[in-house]
C-alpha positions, -999 to 999 in steps of 0.1 A, spaced: 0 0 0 13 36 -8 14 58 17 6 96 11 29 123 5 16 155 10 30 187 29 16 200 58 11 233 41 -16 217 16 -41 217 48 -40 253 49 -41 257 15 -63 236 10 -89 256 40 -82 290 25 -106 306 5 -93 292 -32 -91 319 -61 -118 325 -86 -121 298 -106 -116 298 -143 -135 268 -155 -169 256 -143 -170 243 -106 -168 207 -102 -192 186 -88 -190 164 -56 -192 135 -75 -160 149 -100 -145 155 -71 -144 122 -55 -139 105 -89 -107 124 -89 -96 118 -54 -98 80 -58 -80 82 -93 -47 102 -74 -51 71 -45 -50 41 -71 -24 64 -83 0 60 -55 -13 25 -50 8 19 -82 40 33 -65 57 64 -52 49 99 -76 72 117 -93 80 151 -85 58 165 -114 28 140 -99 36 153 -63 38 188 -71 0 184 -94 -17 166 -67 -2 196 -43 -20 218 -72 -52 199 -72 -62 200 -36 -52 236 -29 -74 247 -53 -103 234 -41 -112 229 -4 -138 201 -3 -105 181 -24 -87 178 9 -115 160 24 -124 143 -7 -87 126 -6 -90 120 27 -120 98 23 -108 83 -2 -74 71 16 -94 61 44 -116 35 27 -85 24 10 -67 14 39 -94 -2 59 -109 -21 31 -74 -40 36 -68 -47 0 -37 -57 -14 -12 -33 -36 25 -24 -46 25 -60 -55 32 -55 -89 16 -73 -120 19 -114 -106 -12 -106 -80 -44 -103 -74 -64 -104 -41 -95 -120 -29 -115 -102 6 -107 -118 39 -127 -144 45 -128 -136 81 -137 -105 98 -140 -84 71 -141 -48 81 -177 -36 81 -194 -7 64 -199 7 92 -162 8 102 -149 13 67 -173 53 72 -156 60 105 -124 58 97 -131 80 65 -143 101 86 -118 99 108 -93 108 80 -115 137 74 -111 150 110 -74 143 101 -72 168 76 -91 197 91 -71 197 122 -37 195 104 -29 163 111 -12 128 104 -28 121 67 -8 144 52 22 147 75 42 117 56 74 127 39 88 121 4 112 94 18 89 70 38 63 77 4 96 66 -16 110 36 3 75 15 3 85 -23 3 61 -55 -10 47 -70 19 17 -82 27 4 -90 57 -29 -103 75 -43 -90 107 -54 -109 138 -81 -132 129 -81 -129 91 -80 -151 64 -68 -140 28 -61 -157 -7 -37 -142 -32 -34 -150 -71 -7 -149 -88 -10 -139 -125 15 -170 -136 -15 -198 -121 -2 -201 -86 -21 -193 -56 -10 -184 -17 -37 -183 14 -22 -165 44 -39 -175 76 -40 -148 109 -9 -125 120 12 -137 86 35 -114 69 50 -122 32 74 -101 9 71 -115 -25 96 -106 -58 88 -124 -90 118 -122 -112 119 -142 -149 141 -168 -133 124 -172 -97 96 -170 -82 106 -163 -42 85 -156 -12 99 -144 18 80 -156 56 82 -133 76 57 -139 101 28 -165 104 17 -193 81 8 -196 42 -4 -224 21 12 -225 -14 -2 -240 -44 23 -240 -73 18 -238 -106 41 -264 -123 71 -242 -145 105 -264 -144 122 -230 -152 109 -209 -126 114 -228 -95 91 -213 -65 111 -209 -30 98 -201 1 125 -180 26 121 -182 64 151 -169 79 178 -199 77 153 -221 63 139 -227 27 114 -245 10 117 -251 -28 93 -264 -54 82 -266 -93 45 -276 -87 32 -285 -57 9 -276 -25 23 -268 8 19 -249 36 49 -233 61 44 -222 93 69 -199 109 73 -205 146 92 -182 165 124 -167 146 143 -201 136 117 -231 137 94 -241 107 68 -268 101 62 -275 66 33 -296 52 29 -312 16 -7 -321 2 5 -325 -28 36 -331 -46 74 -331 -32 91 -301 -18 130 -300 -8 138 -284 27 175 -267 36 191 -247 62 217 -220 52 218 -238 20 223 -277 35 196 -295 22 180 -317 47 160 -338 28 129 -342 6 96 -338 15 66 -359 2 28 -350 4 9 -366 36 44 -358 56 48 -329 74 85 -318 82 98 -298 115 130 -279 120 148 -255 136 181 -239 135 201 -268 153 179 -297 158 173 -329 133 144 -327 114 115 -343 132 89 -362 105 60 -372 107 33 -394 87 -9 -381 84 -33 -394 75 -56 -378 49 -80 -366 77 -52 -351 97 -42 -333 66 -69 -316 67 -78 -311 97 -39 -294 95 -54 -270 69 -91 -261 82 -79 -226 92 -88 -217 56 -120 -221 63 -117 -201 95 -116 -233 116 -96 -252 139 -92 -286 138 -80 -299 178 -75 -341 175 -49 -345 189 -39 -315 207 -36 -311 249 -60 -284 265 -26 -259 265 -18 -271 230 -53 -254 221 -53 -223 244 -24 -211 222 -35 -221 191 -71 -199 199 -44 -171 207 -32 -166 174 -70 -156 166 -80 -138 187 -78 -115 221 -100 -127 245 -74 -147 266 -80 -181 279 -65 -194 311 -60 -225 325 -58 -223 364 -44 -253 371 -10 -271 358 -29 -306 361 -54 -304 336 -32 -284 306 -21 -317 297 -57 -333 290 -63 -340 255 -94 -329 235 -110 -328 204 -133 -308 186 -134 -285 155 -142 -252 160 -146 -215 150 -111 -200 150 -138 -164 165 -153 -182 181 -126 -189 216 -154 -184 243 -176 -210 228 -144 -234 227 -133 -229 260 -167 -236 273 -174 -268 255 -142 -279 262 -144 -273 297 -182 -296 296 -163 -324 280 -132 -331 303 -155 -320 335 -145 -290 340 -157 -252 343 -154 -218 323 -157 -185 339 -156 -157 316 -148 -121 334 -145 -92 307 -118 -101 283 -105 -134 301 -120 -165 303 -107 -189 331 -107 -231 330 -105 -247 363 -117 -277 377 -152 -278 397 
């Protein structure tokens, strides 16, 4: 996403009474027509000085243009979408807790307020405008798919950050942050490589998913296909579908065998679900974490271990921790933002 550039001088330019027009006087609708044109405009990438110093020209003569950009930035930003991508994507909504209408108006108006008080939408500088990266990223709790223009596709699931580059020879996608399933379109010459720090995962056509945990630990699973894993450039071995492959910076690979169901059940957060066979009550608490913040406790060391089961709504953590807490015998106690397990 682009971030504004636009001197602190406009505002009051922009509030002053403007000079007498020379051409009829635009409309409301022109004049939010225009303002979402100059957005998409820096959505495409920093402005040159000639762009900078014409959109300076545009809103200053004019005062209902300030405002008019402001909106217009506002419902940008909120409606999450993805930009400064480049050609190789395309974005589909969140599939979870997409920002209402409701929230999308107030923080246009927000902006608004912004600009008629002098401050923050317009207060960037040139060089933060200039020095915008390719990242995407999720928030808490979301859910979104991205396609890539050469037939690949990439879901990010909650708190997951990404810095793609496409290049004719490689097709590489940092991980920051988080987890992504990848499904690869098959092109021997273009092989597709996943970074996460030390670690990478490379592949030609495939499905797989990478979970970053902490700064050097990864979990990598294949649904379809064969990937090959390496640290600092020592390969550590090749990975098949139905495996799923864990390592960190030091350790020896630890592998393990699913079954078709566990697969799955690995990869239900795309549908905003979480699949818990398997998992201890703690195992779970942090798992709901990751969605959301209403924080689950569990009082007592003796029961974090119990196992449960269960698919569930990944926003849905109260209603978890209270059937969970029915099935192994135990209660749920929910004060404000906390919700405490305990036994009877």
């Amino acid at each position: 996403m682009a971030e504004t550039a636009m001197p602190l001088h406009l505002i009051a330019m922009s509030q002053s009474k403007p000079t007498e027009p020379t051409e009829p006087r635009a409309t409301a609708a022109d004049i939010d027509q225009e303002a979402a044109d100059w957005v998409a405009r820096q959505d495409r990438g920093p402005l040159s000085d000639e762009d900078q110093a014409e959109l300076e020209r545009w809103a200053a003569s004019d005062a209902r243009r300030a405002g008019a950009y402001a909106r217009a930035l506002a419902v940008n930003l909120h409606l999450d979408r993805v930009v400064a991508l480049g050609d190789d994507f395309a974005a589909a909504p969140p599939t979870v807790e997409t920002p209402s209408r409701r929230k999308v108006l107030a923080a246009a108006a927000s902006a608004v307020f912004a600009v008629t008080t002098g401050l923050g939408i317009f207060a960037a500088n040139r060089r933060s405008a200039s020095s915008i990266g390719r990242s995407i990223a999720t928030p808490k709790g979301a859910v979104r798919q991205l396609a890539l223009q050469e037939g690949s596709h990439i879901t990010l699931n909650t708190l997951t950050q990404i810095t793609p580059a496409m290049s004719e020879s490689l097709r590489r996608v940092d991980l920051l942050t988080g987890e992504a399933l990848f499904d690869v379109a098959k092109d021997p010459t273009r092989p597709f490589i996943v970074y996460a720090g030390d670690m990478s995962v490379r592949a030609v056509g495939t499905s797989f998913s990478v979970r970053r945990i902490g700064e050097d630990e990864i979990r990598v699973l294949v649904t379809e296909g064969v990937v090959e894993v390496a640290r600092n450039d020592e390969i550590l071995g090749r990975v098949h579908a139905g495996i799923a492959f864990s390592v960190n910076a030091t350790s020896t690979p630890v592998i393990t065998n699913l079954a078709p169901s566990q697969v799955h059940g690995a990869l239900a957060w795309r549908q905003g679900r979480l699949d818990l066979e398997g998992m201890t009550l703690a195992d779970a608490v942090a798992e709901f974490s990751r969605y959301s913040d209403l924080k689950i406790e569990v009082s007592d060391p003796s029961i974090a271990n119990l196992h449960i089961t269960g698919v569930y709504a990944t926003n849905d953590p109260a209603g978890f921790a209270e059937n969970a807490a029915l099935s192994l015998g135990l209660s749920s106690v929910r004060k404000g933002n906390v919700v405490t397990i305990s036994r009877n």
